[in-house]
Backbone as a chain_set.jsonl record, in Angstrom:
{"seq": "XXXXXXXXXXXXXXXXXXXXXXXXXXXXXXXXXXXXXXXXXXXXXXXXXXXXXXXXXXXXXXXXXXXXXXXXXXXXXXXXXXXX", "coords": {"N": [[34.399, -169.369, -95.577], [32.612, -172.733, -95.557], [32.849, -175.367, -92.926], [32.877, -178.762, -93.502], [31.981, -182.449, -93.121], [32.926, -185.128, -94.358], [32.749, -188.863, -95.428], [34.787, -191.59, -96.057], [35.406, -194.204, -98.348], [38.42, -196.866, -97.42], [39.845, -196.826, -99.682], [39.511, -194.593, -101.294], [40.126, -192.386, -99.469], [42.718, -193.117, -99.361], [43.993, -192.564, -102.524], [43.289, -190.302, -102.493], [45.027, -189.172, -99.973], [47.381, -190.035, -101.136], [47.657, -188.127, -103.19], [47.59, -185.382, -102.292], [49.782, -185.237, -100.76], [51.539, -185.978, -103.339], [51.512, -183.817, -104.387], [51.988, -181.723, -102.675], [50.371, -180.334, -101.021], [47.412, -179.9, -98.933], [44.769, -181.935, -97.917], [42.822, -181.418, -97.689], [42.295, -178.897, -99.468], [43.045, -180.053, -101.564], [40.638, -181.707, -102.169], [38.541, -179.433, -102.562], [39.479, -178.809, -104.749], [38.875, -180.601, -106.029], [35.716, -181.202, -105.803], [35.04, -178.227, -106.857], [35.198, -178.703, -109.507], [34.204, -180.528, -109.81], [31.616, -179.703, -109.764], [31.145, -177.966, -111.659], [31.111, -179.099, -113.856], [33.436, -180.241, -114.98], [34.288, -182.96, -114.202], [32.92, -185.718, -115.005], [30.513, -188.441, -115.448], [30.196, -191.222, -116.097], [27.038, -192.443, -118.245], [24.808, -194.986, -116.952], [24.664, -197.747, -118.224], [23.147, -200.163, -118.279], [20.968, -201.798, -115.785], [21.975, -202.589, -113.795], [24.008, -201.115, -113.067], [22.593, -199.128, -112.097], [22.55, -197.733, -108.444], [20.508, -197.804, -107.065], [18.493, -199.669, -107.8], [16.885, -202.68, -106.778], [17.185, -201.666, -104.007], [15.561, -201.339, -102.293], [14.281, -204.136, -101.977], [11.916, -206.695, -100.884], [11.97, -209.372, -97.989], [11.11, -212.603, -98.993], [8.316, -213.751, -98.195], [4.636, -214.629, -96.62], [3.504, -212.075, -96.974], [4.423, -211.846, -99.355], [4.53, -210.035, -102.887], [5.461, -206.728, -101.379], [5.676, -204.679, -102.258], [2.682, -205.049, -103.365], [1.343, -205.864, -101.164], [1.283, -204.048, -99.57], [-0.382, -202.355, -97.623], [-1.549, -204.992, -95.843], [1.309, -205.671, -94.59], [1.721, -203.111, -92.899], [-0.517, -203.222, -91.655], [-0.356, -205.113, -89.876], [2.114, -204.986, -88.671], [1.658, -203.186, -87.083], [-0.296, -204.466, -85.343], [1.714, -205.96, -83.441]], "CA": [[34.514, -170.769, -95.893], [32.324, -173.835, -94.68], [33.357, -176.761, -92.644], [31.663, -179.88, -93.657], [32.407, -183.484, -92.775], [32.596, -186.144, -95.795], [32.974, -189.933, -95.24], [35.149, -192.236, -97.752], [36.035, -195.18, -97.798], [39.665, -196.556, -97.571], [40.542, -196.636, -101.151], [39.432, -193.526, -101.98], [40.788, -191.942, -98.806], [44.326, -193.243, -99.809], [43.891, -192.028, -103.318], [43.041, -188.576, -102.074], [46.104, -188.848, -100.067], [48.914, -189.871, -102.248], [47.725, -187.173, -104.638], [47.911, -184.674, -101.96], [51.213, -186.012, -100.578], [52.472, -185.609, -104.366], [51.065, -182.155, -105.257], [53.017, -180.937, -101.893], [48.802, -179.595, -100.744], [46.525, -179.942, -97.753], [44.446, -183.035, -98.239], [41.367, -180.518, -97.966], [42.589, -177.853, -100.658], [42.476, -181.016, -102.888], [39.091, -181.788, -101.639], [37.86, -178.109, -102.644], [39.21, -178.135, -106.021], [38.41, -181.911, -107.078], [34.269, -180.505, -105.495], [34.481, -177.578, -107.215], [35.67, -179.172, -110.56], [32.696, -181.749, -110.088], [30.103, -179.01, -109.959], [31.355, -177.292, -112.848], [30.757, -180.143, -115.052], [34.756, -180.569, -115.87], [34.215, -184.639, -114.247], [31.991, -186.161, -115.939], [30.362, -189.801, -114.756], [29.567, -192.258, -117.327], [26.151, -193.069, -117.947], [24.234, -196.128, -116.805], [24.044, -198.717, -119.503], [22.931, -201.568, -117.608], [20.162, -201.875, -114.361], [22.975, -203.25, -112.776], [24.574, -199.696, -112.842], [21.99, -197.986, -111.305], [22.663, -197.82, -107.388], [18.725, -197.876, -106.025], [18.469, -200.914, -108.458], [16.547, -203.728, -105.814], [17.423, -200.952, -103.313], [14.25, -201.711, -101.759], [14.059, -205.719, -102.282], [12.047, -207.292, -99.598], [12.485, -210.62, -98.205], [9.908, -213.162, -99.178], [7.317, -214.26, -96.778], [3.593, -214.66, -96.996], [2.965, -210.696, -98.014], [5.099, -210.546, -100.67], [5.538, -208.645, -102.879], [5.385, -205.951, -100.287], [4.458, -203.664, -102.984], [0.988, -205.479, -103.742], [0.409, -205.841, -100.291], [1.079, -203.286, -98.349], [-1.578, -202.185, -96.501], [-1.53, -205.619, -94.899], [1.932, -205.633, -93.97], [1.707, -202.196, -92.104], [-1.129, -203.456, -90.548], [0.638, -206.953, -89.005], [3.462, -204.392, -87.826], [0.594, -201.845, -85.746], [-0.38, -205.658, -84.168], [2.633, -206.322, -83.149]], "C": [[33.71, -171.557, -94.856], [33.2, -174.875, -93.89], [32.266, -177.789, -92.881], [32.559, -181.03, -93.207], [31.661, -184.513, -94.213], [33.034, -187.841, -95.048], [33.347, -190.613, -96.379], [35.694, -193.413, -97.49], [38.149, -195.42, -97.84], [40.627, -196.34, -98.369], [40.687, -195.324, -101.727], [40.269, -192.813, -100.884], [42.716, -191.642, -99.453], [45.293, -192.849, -101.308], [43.96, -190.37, -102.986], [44.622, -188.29, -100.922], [47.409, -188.476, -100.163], [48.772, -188.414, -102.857], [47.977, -185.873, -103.896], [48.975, -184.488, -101.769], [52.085, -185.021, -102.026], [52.574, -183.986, -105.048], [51.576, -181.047, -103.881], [51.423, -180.096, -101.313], [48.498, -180.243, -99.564], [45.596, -180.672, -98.62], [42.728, -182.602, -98.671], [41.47, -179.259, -98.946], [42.578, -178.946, -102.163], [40.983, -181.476, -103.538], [38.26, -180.701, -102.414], [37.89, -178.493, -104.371], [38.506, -179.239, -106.658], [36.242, -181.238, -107.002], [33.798, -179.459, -106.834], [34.62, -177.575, -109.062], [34.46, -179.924, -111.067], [31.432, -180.625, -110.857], [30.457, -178.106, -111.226], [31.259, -178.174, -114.311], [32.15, -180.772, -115.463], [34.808, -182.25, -115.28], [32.783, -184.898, -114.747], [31.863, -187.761, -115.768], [29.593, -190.241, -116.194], [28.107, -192.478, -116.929], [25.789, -194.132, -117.957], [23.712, -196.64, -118.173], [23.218, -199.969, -119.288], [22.109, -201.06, -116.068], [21.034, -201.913, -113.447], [23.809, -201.696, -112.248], [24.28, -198.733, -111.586], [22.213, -198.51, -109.599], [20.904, -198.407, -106.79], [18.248, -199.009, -107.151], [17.711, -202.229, -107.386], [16.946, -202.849, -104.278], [16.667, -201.383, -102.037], [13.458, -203.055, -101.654], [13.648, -206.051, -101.001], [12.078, -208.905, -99.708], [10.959, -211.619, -98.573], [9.414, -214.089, -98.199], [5.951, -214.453, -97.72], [2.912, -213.519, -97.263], [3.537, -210.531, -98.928], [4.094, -210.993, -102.091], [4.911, -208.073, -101.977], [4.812, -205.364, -101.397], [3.015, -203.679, -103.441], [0.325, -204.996, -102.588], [0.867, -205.45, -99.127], [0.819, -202.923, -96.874], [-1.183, -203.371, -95.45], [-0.182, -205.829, -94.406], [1.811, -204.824, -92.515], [0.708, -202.864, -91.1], [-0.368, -204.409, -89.486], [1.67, -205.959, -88.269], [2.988, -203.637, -86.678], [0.364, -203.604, -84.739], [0.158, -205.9, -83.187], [2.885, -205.696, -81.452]], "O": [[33.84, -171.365, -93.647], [34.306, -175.15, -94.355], [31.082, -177.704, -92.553], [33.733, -180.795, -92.92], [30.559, -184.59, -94.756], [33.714, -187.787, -94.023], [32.75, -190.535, -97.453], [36.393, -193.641, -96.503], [38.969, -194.554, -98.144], [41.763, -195.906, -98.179], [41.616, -194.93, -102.431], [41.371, -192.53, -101.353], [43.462, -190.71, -99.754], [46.517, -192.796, -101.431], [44.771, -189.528, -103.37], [45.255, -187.248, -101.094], [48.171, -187.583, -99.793], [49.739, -187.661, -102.968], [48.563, -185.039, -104.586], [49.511, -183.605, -102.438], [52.8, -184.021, -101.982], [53.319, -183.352, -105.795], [51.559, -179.823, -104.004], [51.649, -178.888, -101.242], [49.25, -181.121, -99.14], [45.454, -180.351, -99.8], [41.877, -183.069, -99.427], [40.41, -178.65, -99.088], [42.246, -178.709, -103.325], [40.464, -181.563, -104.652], [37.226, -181.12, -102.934], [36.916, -178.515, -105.123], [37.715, -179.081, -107.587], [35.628, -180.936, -108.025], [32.818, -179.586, -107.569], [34.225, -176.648, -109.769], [33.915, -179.978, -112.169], [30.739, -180.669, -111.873], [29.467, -177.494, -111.626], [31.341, -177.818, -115.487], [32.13, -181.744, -116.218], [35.486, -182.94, -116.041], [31.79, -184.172, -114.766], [32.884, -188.435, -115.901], [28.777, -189.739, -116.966], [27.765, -192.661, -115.761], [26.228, -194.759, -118.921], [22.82, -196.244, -118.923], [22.719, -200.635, -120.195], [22.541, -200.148, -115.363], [20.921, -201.336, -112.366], [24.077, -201.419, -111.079], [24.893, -198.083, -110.74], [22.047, -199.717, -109.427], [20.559, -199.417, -106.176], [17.019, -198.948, -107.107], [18.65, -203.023, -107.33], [16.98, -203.616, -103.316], [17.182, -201.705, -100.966], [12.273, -203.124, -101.329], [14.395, -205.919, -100.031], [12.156, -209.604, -100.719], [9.841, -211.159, -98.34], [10.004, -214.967, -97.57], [5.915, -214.464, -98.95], [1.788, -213.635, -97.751], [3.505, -209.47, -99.552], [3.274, -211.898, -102.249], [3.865, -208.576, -101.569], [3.601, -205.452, -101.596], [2.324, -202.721, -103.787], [-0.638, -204.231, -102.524], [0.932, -206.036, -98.047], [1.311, -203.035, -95.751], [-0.628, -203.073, -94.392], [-0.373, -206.41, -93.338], [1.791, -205.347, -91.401], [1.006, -203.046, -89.92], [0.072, -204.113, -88.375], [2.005, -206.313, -87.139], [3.585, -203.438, -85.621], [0.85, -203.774, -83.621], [-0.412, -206.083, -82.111], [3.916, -205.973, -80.839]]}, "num_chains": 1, "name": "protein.A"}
């Protein structure tokens, strides 16, 4: 067996564990099976209907100045940043 380290926030944390709590389990034997449940396809995540869905959606939004869009103009950003 691995050890890994996961980060969650506090909702989900506290979700993960009541349910351990109630199922009388180790908070990481819950961990294993909900994982190995995922990768087996048995959860199943809705797909994105909406832009708004998608996470990396403006992910990358810069702020507006006199290069933007950044994606046109590049080049001259990078350069202005080597100036610097």
């Amino acid at each position: 067996m691995r050890r890994t380290l996961i980060q969650l926030n506090e909702a989900t944390y506290g979700k993960l564990r009541q349910k351990a709590f109630q199922q009388e389990r180790s908070i990481s034997s819950v961990v294993r099976e909900l994982v190995e449940a995922g990768l087996e396809g048995e959860v199943r995540r809705a797909k994105p209907k909406r832009a708004s869905q998608f996470l990396s959606v403006a992910s990358g939004r810069s702020k507006p100045g006199h290069r933007s869009p950044v994606s046109e103009r590049h080049d001259e950003a990078l350069a202005a940043a080597f100036d610097k």
